[in-house]
C-alpha positions, 0 to 999 in steps of 0.5 A, spaced: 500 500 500 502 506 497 502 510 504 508 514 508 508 513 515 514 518 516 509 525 517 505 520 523 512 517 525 515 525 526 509 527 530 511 521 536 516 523 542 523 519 541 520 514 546 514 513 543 518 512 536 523 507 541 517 503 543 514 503 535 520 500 532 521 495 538 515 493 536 515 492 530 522 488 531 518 484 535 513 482 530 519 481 524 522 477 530 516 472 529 512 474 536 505 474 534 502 479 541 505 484 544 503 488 550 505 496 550 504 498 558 506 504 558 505 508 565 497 512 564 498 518 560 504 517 555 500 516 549 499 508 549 494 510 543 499 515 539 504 507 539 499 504 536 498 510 531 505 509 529 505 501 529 498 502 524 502 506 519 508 502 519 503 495 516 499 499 513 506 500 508 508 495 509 502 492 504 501 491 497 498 495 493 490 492 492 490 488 498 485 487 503 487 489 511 483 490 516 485 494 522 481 491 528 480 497 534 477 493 541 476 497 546 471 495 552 465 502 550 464 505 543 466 512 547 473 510 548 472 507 540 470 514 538 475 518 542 481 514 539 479 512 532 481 519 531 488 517 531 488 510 530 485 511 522 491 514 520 489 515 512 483 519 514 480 519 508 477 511 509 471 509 513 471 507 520 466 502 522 464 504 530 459 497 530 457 491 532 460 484 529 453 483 527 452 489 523 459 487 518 454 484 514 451 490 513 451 495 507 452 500 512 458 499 513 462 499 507 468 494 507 473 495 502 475 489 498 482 492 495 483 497 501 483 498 508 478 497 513 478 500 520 473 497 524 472 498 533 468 491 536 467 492 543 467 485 546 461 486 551 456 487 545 460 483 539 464 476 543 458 476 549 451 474 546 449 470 552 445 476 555 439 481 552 438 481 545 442 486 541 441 493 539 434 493 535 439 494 528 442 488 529 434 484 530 433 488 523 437 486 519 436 479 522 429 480 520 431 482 513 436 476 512 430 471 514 424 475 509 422 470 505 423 464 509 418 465 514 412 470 514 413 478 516 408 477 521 412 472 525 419 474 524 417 481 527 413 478 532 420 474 534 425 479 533 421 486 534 422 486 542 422 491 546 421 495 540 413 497 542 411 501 536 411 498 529 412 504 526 419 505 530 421 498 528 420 500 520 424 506 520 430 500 523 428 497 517 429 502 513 436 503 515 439 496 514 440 491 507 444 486 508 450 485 504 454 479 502 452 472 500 446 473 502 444 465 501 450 464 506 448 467 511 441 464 511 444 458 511 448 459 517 443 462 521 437 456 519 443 452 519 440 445 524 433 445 526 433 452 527 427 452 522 423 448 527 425 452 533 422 458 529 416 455 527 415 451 533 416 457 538 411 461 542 411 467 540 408 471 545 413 468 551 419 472 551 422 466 555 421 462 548 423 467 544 430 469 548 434 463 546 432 463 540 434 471 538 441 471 542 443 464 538 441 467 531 445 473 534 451 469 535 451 465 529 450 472 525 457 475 529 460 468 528 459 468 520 462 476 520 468 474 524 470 470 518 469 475 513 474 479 516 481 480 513 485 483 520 493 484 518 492 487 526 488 487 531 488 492 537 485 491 544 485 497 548 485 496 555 487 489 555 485 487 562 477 489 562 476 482 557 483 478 559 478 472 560 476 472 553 482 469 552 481 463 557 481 456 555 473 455 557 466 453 553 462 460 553 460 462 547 464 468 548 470 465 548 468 461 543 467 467 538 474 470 541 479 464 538 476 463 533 478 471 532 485 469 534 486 464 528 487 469 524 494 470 527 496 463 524 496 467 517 500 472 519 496 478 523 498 481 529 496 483 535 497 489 539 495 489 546 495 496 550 494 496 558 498 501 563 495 495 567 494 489 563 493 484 570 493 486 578 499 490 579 498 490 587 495 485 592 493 487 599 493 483 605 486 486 606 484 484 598 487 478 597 480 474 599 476 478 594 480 481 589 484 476 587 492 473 587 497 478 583 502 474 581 497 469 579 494 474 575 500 475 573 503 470 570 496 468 566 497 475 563 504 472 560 501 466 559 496 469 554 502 474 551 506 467 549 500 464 545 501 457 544 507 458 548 505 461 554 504 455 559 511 454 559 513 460 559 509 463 564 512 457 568 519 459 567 518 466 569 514 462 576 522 460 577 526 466 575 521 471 579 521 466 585 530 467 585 529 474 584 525 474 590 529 471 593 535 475 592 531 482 594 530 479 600 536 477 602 539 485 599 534 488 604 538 484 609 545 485 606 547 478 606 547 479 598 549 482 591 546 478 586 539 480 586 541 486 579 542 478 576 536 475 577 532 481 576 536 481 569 533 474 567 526 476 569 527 482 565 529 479 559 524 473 559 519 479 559 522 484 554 520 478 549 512 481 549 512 487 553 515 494 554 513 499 559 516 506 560 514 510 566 514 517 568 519 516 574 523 511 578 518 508 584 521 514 590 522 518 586 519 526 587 519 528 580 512 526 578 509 534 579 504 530 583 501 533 590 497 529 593 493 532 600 489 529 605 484 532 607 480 531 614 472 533 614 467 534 618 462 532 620 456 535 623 449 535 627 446 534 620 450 530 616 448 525 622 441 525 622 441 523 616 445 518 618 440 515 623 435 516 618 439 511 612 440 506 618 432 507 621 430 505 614 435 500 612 435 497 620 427 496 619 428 492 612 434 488 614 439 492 610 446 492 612 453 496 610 450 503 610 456 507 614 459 508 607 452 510 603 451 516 608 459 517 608 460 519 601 453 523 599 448 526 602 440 525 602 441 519 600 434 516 598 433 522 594 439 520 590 440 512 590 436 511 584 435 504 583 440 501 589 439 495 593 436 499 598 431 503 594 430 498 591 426 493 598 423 500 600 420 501 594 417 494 593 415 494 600 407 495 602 410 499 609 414 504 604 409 509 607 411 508 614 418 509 613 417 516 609 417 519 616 424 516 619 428 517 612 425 524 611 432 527 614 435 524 608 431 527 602 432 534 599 428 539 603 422 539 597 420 546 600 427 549 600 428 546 592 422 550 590 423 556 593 431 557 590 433 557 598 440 555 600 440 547 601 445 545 606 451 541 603 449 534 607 456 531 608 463 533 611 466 531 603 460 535 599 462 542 604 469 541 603 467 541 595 463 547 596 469 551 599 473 549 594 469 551 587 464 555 590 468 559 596 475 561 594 474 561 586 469 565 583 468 559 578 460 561 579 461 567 575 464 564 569 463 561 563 470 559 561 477 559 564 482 564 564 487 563 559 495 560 561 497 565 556 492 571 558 493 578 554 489 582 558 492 583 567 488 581 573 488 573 570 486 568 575 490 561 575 483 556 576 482 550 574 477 544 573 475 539 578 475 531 577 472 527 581 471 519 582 468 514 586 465 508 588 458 509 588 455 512 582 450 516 587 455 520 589 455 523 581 448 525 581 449 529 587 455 533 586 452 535 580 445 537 583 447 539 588 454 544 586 451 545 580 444 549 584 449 552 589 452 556 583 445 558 580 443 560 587 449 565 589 449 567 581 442 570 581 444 572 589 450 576 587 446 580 581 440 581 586 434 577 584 429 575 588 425 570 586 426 563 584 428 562 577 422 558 572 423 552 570 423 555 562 426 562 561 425 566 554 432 566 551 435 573 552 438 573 546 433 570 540 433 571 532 426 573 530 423 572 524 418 578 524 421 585 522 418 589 528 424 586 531 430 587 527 433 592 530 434 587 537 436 581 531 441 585 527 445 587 534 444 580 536 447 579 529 454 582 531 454 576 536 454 571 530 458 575 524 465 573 523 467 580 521 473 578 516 476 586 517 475 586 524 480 580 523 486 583 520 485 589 523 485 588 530 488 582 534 488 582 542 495 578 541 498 583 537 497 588 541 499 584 547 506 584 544 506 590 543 504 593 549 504 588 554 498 586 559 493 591 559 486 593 562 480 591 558 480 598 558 486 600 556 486 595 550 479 597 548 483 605 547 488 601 542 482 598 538 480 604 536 487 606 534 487 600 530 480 601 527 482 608 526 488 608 522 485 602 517 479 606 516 483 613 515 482 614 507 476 609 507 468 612 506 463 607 510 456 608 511 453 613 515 449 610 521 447 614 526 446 611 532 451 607 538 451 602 534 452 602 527 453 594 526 450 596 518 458 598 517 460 591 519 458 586 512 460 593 508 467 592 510 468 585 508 464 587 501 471 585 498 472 578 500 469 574 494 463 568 497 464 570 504 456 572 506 455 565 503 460 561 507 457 565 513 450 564 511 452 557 511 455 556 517 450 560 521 445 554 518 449 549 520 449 551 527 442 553 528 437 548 532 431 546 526 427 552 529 433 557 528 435 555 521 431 560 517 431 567 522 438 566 522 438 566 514 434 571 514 436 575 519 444 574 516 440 577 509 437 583 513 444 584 516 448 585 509 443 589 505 441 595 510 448 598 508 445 599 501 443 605 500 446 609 505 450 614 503 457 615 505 462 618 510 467 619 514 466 613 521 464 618 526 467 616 533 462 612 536 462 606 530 469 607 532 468 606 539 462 600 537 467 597 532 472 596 537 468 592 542 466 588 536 472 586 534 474 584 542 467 582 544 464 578 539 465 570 539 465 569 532 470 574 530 475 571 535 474 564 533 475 566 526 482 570 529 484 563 532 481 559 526 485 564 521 492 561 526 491 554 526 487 551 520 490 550 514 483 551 509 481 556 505 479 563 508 472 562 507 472 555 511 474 559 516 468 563 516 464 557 516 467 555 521 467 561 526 459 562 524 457 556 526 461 555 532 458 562 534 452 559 534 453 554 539 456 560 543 449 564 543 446 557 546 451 558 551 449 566 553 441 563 553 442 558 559 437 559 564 444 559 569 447 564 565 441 569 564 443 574 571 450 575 568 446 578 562 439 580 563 439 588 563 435 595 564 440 598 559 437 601 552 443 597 550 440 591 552 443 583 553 446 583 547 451 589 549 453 586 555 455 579 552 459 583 547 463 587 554 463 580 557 467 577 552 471 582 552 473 583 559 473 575 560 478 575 555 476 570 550 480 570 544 486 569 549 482 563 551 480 561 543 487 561 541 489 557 547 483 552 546 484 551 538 491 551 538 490 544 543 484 541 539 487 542 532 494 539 536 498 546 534 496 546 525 489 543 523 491 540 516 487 541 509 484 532 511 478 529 511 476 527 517 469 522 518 468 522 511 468 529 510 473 535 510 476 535 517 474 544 519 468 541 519 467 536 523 471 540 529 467 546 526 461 542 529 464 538 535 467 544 539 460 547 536 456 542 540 461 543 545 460 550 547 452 550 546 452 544 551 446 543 556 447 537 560 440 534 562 438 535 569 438 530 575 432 527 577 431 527 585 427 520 587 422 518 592 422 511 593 417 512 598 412 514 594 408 509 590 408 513 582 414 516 581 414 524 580 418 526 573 417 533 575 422 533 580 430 535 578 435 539 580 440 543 575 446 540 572 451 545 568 457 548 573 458 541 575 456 534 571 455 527 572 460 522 567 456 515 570 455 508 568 448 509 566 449 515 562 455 511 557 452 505 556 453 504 549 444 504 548 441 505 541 441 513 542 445 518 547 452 515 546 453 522 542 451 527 548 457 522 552 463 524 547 461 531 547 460 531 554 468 530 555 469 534 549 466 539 553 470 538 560 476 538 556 474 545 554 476 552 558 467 552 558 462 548 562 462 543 566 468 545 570 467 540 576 466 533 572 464 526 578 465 519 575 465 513 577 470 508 575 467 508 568 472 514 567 477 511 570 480 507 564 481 509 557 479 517 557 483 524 557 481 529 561 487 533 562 486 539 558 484 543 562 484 540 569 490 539 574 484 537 580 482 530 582 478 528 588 479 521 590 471 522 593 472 514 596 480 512 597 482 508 593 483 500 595 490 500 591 495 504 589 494 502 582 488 505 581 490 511 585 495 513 579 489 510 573 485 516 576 491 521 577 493 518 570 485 522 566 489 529 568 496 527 569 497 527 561 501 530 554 501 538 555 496 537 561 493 544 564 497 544 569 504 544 564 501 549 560 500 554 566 508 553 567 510 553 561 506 559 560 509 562 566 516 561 564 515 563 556 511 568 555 517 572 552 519 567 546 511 568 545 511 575 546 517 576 541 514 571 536 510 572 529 506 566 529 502 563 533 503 565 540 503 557 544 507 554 538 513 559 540 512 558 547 512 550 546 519 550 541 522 555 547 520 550 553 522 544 549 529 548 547 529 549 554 529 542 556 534 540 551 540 544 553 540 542 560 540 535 558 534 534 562 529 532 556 528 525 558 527 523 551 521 527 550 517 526 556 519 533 558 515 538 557 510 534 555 508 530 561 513 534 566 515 540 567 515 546 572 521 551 569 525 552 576 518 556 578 517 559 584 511 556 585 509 551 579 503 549 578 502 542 580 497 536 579 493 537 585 490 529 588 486 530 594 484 524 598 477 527 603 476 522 609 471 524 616 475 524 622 476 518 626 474 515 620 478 508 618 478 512 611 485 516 615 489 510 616 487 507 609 489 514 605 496 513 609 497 506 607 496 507 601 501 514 599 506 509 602 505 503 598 505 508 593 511 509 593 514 502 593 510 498 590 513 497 584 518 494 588 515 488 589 513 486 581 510 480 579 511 477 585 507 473 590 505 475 597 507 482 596 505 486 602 510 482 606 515 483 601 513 490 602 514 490 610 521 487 608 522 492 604 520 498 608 523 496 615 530 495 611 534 502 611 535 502 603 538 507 600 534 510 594 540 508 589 539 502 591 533 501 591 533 503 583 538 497 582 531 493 583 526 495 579 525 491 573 525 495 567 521 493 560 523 500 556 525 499 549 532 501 548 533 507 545 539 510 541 542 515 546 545 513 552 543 518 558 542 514 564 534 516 566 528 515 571 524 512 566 529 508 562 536 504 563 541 502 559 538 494 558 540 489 553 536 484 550 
């Protein structure tokens, strides 16, 4: 195949493209698996990036190759398919084994395919009966071999409406040989159990759906042509590959036989087996050197049992050695280590940030005591009351971690027996302590925080920042003075009440101080009419046309005025004082040039005559006003765009007076579509008139935003100017286009390539996720009452500062999946949500690191591995807390730069880094970094416990083993090598001398942390 990897390869840091090339030397030594481990965070995905470009060259011309992409839900799948498809221009088939052998997914015989499977939905069709798209093409193969009334009554379940169920029909045609696959799926007396079956029982019609669906994945399995199969975050599915008779794992190795001609398999896990076992944890989680070994097992293929077993023996010896180093009774432990090593090296590398003891890591971790009061205890009596009388137990830890529980705890086992049971109305007086004080939530009245761990979180987000106030973060590099250093929260935890709450509650708290601080009285209504709205009636132009300005990308006002310009020239400055050198600006570019003459103080028919020379502007803004319009804008906006260009005919002309310069100015700083068409303009490679597209249709999601109810008491005005002129003074003062340069420039990776992107050229596809971004409204959180006998649904609480990222929301279900993608979009956007409460569904796999450097371990974790899985969502490339230090210690070299001011400040710090010898092979200053500063910024981790809780003790025990842990490394009973090693007085030197290290060889020779100098 005709493809030039080199432009991939050249992106990769020198230790990603050591693990690249060492992969591929261990797939053209004969490995047919290889694991990359690479410590969370390093960029495993940008790994496989490389290793896909090199097959993918590697091939001929015309030849079929799939690339297979398994991950464990289609919202990682979505995330990193994104890079993973390195051809751009290809398909990517996100999708279900069943629906390969539909037309919808377009295979290509002579090409190559990327294709995402994820193994609960595509290996495992022992449980539930599939999406609906998968029974209906089941029911499009079968047409003609029974009757349509049969095959709709078998497969239509749980779609209750015919005319649904045919609009599923109408998206699936089979493709293939059909009369193959029917074959397959009547093969045996399948025909009889149709026929025969009780259509009206579900436990008839069950078994037989669920074997047709396996047949069906079974048949596309063996359609496939995988030249390499990825599967990221390995441990979730490792017991797919056991020797076992389930149908799951039958599917798996008949998947793997393509290994026997010549496909490989890539691996990708910074914790692929149990790194850590406990003494507390050993009878519930599992052994770690069993788990261990099974893994290498699993590495070595047909190999592996013996493998596994030699490295049983050498493991043991090094033990062994470690213990009687610890003693001083011995020098050959860095012998023994050695061998282990190189067994491993055969199918694993691993780099990692630092050495186990090191301090390196920019990590500050702080436990924090909370507390506990009258309150949070009687609703603690409350849960216990209602439990006791039910039989439940273990209820401390539900009231520990989240307040009025009962109104939050949605379908757990507890509410679950209250609302099954006939007494539940006796008990509503006992657990009423532990509800939301409906009284309160109607009226908008302050509702307590409930629970020591939710005040400590108030205090931080609501109390010592104004974040309450904000729609966006500040930027790391600001233009104007007074910027703020603030950051977006992370939460996890183990209980998935705990995210319903923290955005119900935080997120209410934030509205109520927001409307008490702007002096509103009232309680807001449930439905607020926009403040900002596009009419169509022309009685209301003149509100519409000023509203205009808002979504207009003016091309002159682009060129003319540019906040980072002026920041160059003249430093930091007042809003107000950057306003006076607008207007020079403005002024000196319209010295010789005549305009309309518009009385008024805003003249904005002055804006689309300025821009009358650029050739097809008007269209491309027309058109992208219309792609971010809502069905019921679509046509205001066109007309209102109409109305906004032709009222400058006519006028006559003159010189601009001083107000239109004075407006002009507050336009070219203010409006959101003329400063993302400046962030565009340095960081899109497309034709100007795209960029316009681009910015008017990302400003539409901006007028989303300002319609917010939340929002609506920063903008609401008594002023002739109206909402609109607040927003366009907002803007200005809250720096946006400071906070749009820094946002493109990470979106589009510094430089957004003239590509195809998901089928389409790529400025369209980021012109309308970061428009979905901005115009986020997340949905809100429902309060429940497992007391009543018929749930009420008009019981919610807002969530928009703070939102939930919860099992329940990501499911991978037949609708919603988007609103997940483009609610971790949005969190890793300077806008709202800035407080995000996951359960361990977040924990693995995705990035949150763009503009966060907070984490709350809500629950502390049970092992330090799971510590860092979390640490490692934020601790990640140019992660928030990085740039804020890079920003800090180069502004200069941005000041002094033409182009772009964050690429200039990026190639300063990596010239930095590399004269003191101290770049450690590309992980500085991507992943570390704090310049010498006085007081850098660090990820903070912060580990909440109630007083005299067994919560202290375990956070202590946890931040120790942290670490030492590594030191104990495949082995068995590892808190008792742990103990050893801990009472031994060892000196950090020496320590290092244990660690096994799996990093690939690379070039240089530098000693380092993250790398020693090893020989295969």
């Amino acid at each position: 195949m005709s493809f030039d990897p080199q432009p991939i390869l050249s992106k990769l840091k020198p230790f990603q493209q050591a693990t690249v090339d060492y992969v591929m030397s261990r797939f053209d030594a004969g490995a047919p698996r290889f694991l990359v481990a690479d410590e969370v965070g390093l960029g495993k995905t940008r790994v496989a990036q490389g290793v896909v470009g090199l097959t993918l060259s590697r091939l001929p011309d015309e030849e079929r190759a799939d690339i297979i992409y398994v991950c464990s839900n289609s919202a990682i799948a979505r995330q990193n398919l994104r890079l993973l498809n390195v051809l751009k221009n290809e398909e990517v088939n996100a999708t279900r084994l069943t629906l390969l052998c539909s037309q919808g997914t377009g295979l290509s015989q002579n090409g190559a395919n990327f294709i995402a499977l994820t193994p609960g939905t595509s290996f495992d069709k022992s449980t539930g009966l599939g999406r609906a798209e998968e029974r209906a093409l089941l029911q499009k193969l079968l047409q003609g071999r029974f009757p349509t009334r049969v095959l709709s009554r078998l497969l239509r379940y749980p779609v209750q409406s015919s005319s649904r169920w045919s609009e599923y029909l109408s998206r699936v045609e089979p493709d293939g040989d059909r009369r193959a696959i029917v074959d397959v799926l009547l093969a045996g007396n399948m025909k009889d159990r149709i026929d025969a079956c009780k259509l009206s029982d579900p436990a008839a019609r069950g078994p037989i759906v669920r074997e047709l669906l396996l047949r069906l994945a079974r048949h596309a399995l063996k359609s496939l042509r995988p030249k390499l199969v990825i599967f990221d975050e390995f441990q979730r599915f490792r017991n797919l590959f056991t020797d076992s008779d389930s149908e799951a794992q039958a599917l798996m190795r008949s998947f793997l036989e393509a290994e026997s001609i010549g496909a490989r398999i890539l691996f990708l896990s910074a914790t692929p087996y149990k790194l850590l076992t406990l003494d507390r944890e050993d009878a519930k989680d599992g052994d770690h050197h069993a788990d261990f070994l099974k893994t290498i097992a699993v590495l070595y293929g047909s190999e592996g049992p013996a493998a596994a077993e030699l490295l049983r023996q050498e493991i043991h010896q090094f033990r062994h050695h470690i213990r009687r180093f610890a003693l001083n009774q011995d020098n050959e432990a860095d012998l023994a280590k050695n061998n282990v090593e190189a067994r491993l090296r055969r199918v694993v590398s691993r780099h990692e940030r630092v050495a186990s003891d090191s301090g390196d890591a920019d990590i500050r971790r702080t436990m924090l005591p909370t507390t506990v009061l009258a309150q949070d205890l009687r609703q603690a009596k409350a849960v216990h009351a209602v439990a006791r009388r039910l039989g439940a137990q273990n209820t401390v830890e539900y009231w520990k971690s989240a307040p009025y529980l009962f109104s939050f705890m949605g379908n757990y086992d507890l509410s679950r027996r209250i609302r099954t049971s006939e007494r539940r109305g006796e008990f509503a007086r006992d657990g009423s302590a532990a509800m939301i004080p409906e009284a309160k939530r109607r009226k908008f009245e302050p509702i307590p925080a409930g629970n020591g761990r939710m005040r400590a979180l108030f205090e931080d987000v609501l109390e010592k920042t104004d974040l309450y106030r904000r729609l966006w973060l500040p930027a790391a590099l600001p233009y104007l003075k007074g910027s703020k250093r603030l950051t977006k929260t992370l939460i996890f935890s183990d209980w998935q009440m705990v995210p319903e709450a923290v955005a119900a509650l935080v997120s209410y708290e934030a509205e109520r101080k927001l409307r008490q601080d702007q002096k509103f009285v009232d309680p807001p209504r449930k439905r607020e009419p926009a403040l900002l709205r596009l009419r169509t009636d022309r009685d209301q132009d003149g509100s519409s046309m000023r509203i205009m300005t808002l979504l207009y990308p003016s091309a002159f006002l682009a060129r003319t005025v540019d906040p980072l310009a002026i920041w160059r020239a003249k430093g930091s400055l007042s809003p107000k004082a950057m306003q006076i050198e607008a207007e020079k600006l403005i002024t000196a570019a319209l010295k010789d040039l005549s305009v309309p003459a518009v009385k008024g103080n805003a003249p904005w028919q002055v804006l689309a005559h300025l821009d009358a020379g650029e050739k097809r502007w008007i269209e491309e803004v027309r058109k992208g006003l219309k792609a971010g319009s809502a069905n019921s804008e679509k046509s205001a906006a066109e007309r209102c765009l109409r109305e906004f260009i032709a009222e400058s005919d006519g006028l006559r002309s003159g010189s601009p007076s001083k107000v239109m310069i004075k407006f002009l100015a507050r336009v070219a700083l203010g409006s959101p579509a003329t400063c993302l068409l400046r962030a565009f303009n340095r960081h899109v490679d497309a034709p100007a008139t795209a960029r316009a597209f681009m910015a008017a249709q990302v400003a539409m999601g901006f007028l989303t935003l300002f319609n917010h109810r939340e929002v609506r008491p920063l903008f609401v005005s008594d002023e002739q100017d109206g909402a609109w002129s607040r927003v366009l003074d907002y803007c200005a003062e809250q720096d946006l286009q400071a906070v749009l340069d820094e946002y493109v420039y990470q979106i589009t990776n510094g430089w957004l390539t003239d590509e195809r992107d998901e089928g389409k050229p790529a400025y369209q596809t980021l012109a309308q996720r970061v428009r979905e971004t901005i115009g986020l409204r997340t949905a809100p959180i429902t309060l429940h009452n497992p007391f009543e006998r018929t749930p009420r649904s008009d019981r919610s609480m807002p969530s928009h500062l703070a939102a939930r990222f919860a099992e329940n929301v990501i499911q991978d279900r037949e609708v919603g999946t988007a609103r997940i993608d483009t609610l971790r979009d949005a969190f890793n956007s300077p806008f709202r949500p800035f407080v995000l409460a996951s359960t361990s569904v977040g924990q693995e796999g995705l990035d949150f690191h763009l503009y966060c450097h907070r984490l709350w371990h809500w629950n502390i974790p049970s092992n330090p591995v799971d510590l860092e899985q979390r640490e490692g969502r934020i601790q990640r490339y140019l992660n928030h807390a990085i740039r804020l230090n890079i920003a800090a210690n180069h502004a200069e070299a941005a000041r002094a730069a033409n182009g772009p001011a964050w690429n200039a400040m990026l190639a300063s710090a990596e010239a930095e880094v590399s004269a003191r010898g101290s770049a450690r092979f590309g992980l500085r200053p991507h992943w570390l970094y704090n310049g010498d500063l006085p007081d850098p910024v660090q990820i903070e981790t912060i580990l909440p416990h109630p007083p005299l809780s067994r919560d202290a003790q375990r956070a202590i025990l946890l931040l120790r083993s942290t670490a030492l842990y590594r030191l104990a490394f495949g082995q068995p009973r590892q808190s008792d090598l742990l103990a050893v090693l801990e009472a031994a007085d060892i000196k950090p030197s020496e320590r290092e001398k244990l660690l096994i290290r799996l990093a690939p060889p690379m070039q240089q020779s530098e000693t380092l942390n993250i790398v020693g100098n090893l020989n295969l």
